[in-house]
C-alpha positions in Angstrom: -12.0 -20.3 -2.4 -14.7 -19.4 -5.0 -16.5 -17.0 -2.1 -14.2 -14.5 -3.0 -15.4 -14.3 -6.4 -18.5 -14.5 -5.6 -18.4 -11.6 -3.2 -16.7 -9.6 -6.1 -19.6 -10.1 -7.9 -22.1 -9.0 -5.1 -20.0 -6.0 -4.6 -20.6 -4.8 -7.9 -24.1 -5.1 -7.6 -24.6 -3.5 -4.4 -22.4 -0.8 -5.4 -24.8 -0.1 -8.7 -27.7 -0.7 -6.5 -26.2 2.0 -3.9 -25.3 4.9 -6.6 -28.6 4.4 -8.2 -30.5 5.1 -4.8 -28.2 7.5 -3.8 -26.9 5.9 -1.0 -24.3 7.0 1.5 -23.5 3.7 3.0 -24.7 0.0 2.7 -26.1 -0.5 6.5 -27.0 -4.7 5.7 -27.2 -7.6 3.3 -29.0 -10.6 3.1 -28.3 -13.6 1.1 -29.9 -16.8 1.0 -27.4 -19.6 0.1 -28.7 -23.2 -0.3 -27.0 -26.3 1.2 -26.4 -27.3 -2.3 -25.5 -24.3 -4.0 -21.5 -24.8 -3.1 -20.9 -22.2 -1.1 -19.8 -22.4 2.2 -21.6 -19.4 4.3 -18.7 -18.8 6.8 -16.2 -18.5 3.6 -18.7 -16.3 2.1 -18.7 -13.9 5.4 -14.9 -14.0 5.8 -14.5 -12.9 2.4 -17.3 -10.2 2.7 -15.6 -9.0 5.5 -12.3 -8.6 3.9 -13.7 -7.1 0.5 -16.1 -4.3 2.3 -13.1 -2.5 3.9 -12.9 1.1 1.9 -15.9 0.6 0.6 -19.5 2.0 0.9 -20.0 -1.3 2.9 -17.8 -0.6 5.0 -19.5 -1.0 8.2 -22.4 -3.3 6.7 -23.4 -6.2 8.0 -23.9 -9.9 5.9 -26.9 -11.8 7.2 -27.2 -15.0 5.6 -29.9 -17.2 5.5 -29.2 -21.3 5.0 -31.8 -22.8 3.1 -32.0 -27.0 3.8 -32.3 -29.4 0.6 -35.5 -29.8 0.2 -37.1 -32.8 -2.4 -40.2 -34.2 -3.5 -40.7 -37.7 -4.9 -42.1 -38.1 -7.8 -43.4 -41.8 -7.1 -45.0 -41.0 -4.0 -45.3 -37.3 -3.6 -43.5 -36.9 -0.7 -41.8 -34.1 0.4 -38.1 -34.5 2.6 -36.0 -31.8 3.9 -32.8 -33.7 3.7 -29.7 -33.1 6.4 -27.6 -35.7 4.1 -27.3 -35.3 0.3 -28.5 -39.0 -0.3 -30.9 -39.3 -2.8 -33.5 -41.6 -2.4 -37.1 -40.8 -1.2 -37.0 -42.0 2.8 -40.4 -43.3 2.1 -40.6 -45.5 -1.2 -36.7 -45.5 -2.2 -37.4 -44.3 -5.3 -34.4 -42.1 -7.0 -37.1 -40.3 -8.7 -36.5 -37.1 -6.8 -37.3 -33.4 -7.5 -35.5 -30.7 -6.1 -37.5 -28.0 -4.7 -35.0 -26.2 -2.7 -31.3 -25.9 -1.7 -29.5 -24.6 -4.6 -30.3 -21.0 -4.4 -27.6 -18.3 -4.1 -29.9 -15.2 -4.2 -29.6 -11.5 -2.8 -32.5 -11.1 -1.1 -32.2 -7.7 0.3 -30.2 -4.9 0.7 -30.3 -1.9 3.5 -29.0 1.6 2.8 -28.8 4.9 4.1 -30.0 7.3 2.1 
């Protein structure tokens, strides 16, 4: 489970971000997390909830936005949000196929209490 990891990581930025505001607690955060970015959002909350005990996100919140896989054709110009991870434009069948969203892992925003 590479959510753990990742949530290691987090936790060091939101613990920089909270001493450098001079924050008392972490109240909420809010990630985005693509369909293709390999993360699986309830792993990533599961291990949130088990790395924020003792912490200054302690009582915090994780909101997570899932962002679809969204493509555009390059033959046709079309653009797809895609439930499936084929490939292939739904209009043309061309594999010629730009990615425009989907893979993002981002920290979008962070709550504290000053």
């Amino acid at each position: 489970m590479h959510e753990l990891s990742i949530v290691a990581s987090l936790f060091e930025i939101l613990e920089e971000k909270a001493k450098e505001q001079k924050a008392k607690k972490i109240i909420s955060v809010k990630l985005k997390v693509g369909a293709l970015s390999g993360v699986i959002p309830e792993f990533l909350e599961t291990a949130f909830d088990i790395y924020k005990k003792d912490t200054i996100a302690a009582e915090s919140t994780l909101k997570i936005e899932e962002v679809p896989l969204k493509i555009r054709c390059q033959r046709c110009d079309t653009e797809i949000v895609k439930d499936d991870f084929v490939f292939i434009c739904e209009k043309c069948d061309s594999r010629e196929l730009e990615t425009l969203s989907g893979t993002e892992l981002l920290l979008e925003k962070i709550e504290l209490e000053v």
